[in-house]
N, C-alpha and C positions, 0 to 999 in steps of 0.2 A: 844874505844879500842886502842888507837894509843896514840902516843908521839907527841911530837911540828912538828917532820918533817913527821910525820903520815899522807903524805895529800893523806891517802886511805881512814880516817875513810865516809864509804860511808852514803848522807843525800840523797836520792833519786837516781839518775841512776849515779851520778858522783862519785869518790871513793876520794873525796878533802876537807878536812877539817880541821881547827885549833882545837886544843884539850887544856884539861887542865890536868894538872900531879899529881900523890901522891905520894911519896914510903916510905915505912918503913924501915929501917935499923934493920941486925940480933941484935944490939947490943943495941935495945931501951929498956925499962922497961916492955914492954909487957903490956897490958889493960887487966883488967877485968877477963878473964876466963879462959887466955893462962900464962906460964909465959913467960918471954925474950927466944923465943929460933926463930932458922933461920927458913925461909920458905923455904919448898920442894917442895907443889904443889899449884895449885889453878882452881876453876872455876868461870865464872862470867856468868850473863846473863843480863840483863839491871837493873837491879834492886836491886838485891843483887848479891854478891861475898860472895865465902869461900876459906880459905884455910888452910892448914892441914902445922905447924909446923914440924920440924925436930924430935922431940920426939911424933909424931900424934897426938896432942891438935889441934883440928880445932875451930875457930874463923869464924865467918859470921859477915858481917853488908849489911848496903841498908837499904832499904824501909825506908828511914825517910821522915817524913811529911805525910807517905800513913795510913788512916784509917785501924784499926784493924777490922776483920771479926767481926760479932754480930751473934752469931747464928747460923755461917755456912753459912751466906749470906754477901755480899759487900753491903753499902752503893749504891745507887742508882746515887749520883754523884761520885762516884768513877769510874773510869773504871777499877783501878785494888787497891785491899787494903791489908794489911799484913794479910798473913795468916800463919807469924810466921815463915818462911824459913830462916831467921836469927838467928835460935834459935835453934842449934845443940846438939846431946844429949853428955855426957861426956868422950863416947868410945875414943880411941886411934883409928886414921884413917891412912889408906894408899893411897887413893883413895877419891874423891869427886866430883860429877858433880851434875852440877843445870841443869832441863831444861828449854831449849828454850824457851823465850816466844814467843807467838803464837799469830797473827793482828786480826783484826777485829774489829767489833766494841763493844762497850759497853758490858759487860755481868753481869751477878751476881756469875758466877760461873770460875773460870780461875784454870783447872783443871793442870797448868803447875805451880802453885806454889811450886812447892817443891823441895827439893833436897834427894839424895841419897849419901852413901859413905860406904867404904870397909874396916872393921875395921883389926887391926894386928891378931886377931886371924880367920881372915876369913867368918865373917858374913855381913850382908849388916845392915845398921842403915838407914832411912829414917824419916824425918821430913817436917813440913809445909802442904800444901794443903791437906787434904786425905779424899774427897767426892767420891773417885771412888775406893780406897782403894789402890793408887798411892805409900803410904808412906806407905802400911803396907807389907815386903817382908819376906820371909820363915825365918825363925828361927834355919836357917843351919850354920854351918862353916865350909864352902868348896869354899868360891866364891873368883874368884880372881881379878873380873871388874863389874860393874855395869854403864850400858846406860838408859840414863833417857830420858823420851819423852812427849808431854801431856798426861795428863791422866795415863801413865804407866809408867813400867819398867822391863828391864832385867838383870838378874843376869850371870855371863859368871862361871859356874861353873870348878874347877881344872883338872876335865878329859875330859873338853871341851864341855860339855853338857852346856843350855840356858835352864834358869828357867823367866817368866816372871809374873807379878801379873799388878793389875789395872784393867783399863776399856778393855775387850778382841776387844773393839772400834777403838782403837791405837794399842795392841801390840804383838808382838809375830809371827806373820805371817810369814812361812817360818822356822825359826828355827830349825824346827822338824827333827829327823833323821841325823842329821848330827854334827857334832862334831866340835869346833869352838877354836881357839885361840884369836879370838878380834873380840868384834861386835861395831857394830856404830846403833842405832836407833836414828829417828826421827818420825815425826807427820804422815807420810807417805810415809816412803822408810826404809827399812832395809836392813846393808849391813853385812854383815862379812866375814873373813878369815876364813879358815879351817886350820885344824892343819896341812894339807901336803901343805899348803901354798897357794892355790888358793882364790880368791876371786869372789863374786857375791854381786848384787842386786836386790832386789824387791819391787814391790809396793805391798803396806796393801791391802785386797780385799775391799775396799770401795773407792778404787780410780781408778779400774778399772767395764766393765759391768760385773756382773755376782759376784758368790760368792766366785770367787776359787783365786785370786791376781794372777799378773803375774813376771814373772821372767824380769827385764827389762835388763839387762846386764850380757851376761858371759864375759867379757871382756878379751880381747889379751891387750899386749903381755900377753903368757905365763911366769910362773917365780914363784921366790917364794916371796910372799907380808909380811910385817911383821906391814904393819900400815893404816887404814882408817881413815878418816872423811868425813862426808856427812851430805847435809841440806836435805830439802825437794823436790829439782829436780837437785840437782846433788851429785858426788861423786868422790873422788881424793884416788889412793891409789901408797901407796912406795914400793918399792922391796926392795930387800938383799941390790941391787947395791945403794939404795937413789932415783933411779930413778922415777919419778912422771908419772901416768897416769889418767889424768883427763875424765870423763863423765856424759854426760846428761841425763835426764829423760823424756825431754817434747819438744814438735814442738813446742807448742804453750800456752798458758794460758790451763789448762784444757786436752791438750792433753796426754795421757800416749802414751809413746814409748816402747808399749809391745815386740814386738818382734827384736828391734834392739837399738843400742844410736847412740849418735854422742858425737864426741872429742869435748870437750871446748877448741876455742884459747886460749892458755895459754903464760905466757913466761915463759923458760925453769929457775928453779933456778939455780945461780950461781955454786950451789957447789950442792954433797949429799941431799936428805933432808931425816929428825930423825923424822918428827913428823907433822902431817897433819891439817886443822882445813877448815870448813867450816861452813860461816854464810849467809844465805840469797842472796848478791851479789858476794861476794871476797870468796876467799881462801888464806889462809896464812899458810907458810910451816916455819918451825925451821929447820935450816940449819946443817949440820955437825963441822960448825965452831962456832956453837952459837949463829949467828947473824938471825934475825927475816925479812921474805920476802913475800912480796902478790905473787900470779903469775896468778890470774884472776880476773877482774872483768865485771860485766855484763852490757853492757849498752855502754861499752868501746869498740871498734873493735880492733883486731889485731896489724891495722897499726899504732894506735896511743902508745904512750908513756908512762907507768906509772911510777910512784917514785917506785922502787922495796923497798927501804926500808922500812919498816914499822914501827918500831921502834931501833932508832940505838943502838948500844951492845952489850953484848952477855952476854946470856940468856940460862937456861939450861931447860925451860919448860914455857908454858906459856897457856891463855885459850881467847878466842876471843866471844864478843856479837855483834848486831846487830851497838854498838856506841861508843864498849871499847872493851880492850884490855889489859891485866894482865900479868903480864911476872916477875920470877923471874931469879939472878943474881947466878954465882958459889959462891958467897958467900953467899945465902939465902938472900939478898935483896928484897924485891918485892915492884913494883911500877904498880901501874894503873893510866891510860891516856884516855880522849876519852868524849865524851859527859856527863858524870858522872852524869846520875838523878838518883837522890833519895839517895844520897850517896855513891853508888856502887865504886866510884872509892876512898871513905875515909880508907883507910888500916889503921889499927890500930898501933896507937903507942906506 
């Protein structure tokens, strides 16, 4: 997910790596399914990428070389095979997120293949994986965000109600009763803002004892939040002012921090930050000035030093995986950098 001086993209505990780069220019012929028009948005996850054109024609690619599903089942040497998340239906989008893929070892079933996205008249479209019924979401037009996670998904509907579908395994916990401006879901933490601006987090009730999931963070300062991102034990949110407030989940491997967190060292970003992301080790914040900055990574202490920049630039959106990193330009440019398997970083030309 990073550029030549990206030496964040993290390969185990260090956040330092050389990358290789793609971009497309608004002004190319356009391939196959879109025609020539700029990019607006985009997601990636290590595998595939989408992104949704200036007139909402979304384009996917990735998964090359991966075995197609037979059956509903992956091949037994595959650890992970297409099950088609490249292949978006022909709605007009506003909105598009892949989720996370999820580690472990080997499986026959990788309930995180799919994507979700937010078409202009306000319905949700999902594609790819749907053994849990991940890809199949209400048949409304009211939604105005949709967070994807394994196995599930939630829809952020327009008077701030959360609608979720999938394995009730992964999703939804917490939501209820409350009214929300932006959620963030993951494999095992859900965060969201509320519409009078506060935010919280919780863990899914299968990651804590008992049946009932715990609140892990009301978090101070007070204020009003307009942006989250969060992985699986941590979470970063913005205020009015840009201000970033980062927190933890866990003491330890395993440990839930039910009833309190602790601050992540962070470094302070230079300016504002617009826009939050969290993968696995780092966070990377989009600045007020455009330009793209980590301001954590784990494994790294305080006192030492990181490249704050992440990718040099300026960039008016951008979407981060566990080994890439996707970022488009004010002129609808979009370039991807970063470990690039499987294709994910080949942007169409």
């Amino acid at each position: 997910m990073r550029s030549s001086t990206l030496t964040w993209l993290l390969l185990s505990l260090g956040c330092h790596v050389p990358k290789t780069s793609e971009t497309a220019s608004p002004d190319s012929s356009g391939s196959g399914r879109c025609a020539a028009h700029a990019w607006q948005s985009v997601s990636t996850n290590d595998y595939t990428t989408c992104g949704i054109h200036t007139d909402g024609c979304i384009e996917c690619w990735g998964n090359e070389g991966m075995e197609p599903a037979v059956d509903g089942v992956c091949h037994e040497e595959y650890q992970r095979c297409d099950w088609g998340s490249a292949a978006p239906p022909d709605d007009r989008f506003v909105q598009v997120e892949m989720a996370a893929l999820a580690g472990g070892a080997p499986r026959e079933s990788y309930h995180e293949l799919f994507a979700c996205g937010v078409t202009t008249d306000g319905h949700i479209r999902c594609w790819g994986q749907n053994d849990l019924g991940q890809a199949t979401p209400p048949d409304d037009d009211d939604f105005t965000q949709v967070s994807v996670m394994e196995g599930a998904a939630c829809g952020l509907r327009a008077n701030g109600d959360v609608t979720c579908w999938g394995s009730s395994f992964y999703h939804g916990w917490g939501f209820e009763d409350t009214q929300y401006s932006y959620i963030e879901t993951t494999g095992t933490v859900n965060c969201g803002i509320t519409i009078e601006g506060s935010w919280s987090c919780w863990t899914l009730p299968r990651m804590v004892e008992g049946p009932e999931g715990g609140t892990v963070a009301d978090p101070p300062p007070a204020g009003i939040f307009t942006r989250i991102g969060a992985d699986e034990d941590a979470a970063c949110a913005i205020d009015e002012e840009g201000a970033l407030t980062c927190i933890g989940f866990w003491n330890g491997p395993g440990e839930v921090v039910a009833d309190d967190f602790y601050r992540i060292p962070s470094l302070a970003p230079s300016l504002p930050a617009q826009d939050v992301q969290l993968e696995t080790n780092f966070a990377v914040v989009l600045l007020s000035d455009g330009t793209i900055e980590d301001v954590f990574c784990r494994g790294v202490t305080n006192e030492q030093v990181l490249d704050n920049t992440v990718m040099p630039g300026i960039w008016t959106s951008f979407s981060v995986n566990e080994h890439d990193i996707c970022a488009i330009t004010p002129e609808g440019a979009l370039t991807c950098t970063g470990g690039c398997a499987y294709g994910a970083c080949d942007v169409p030309e």
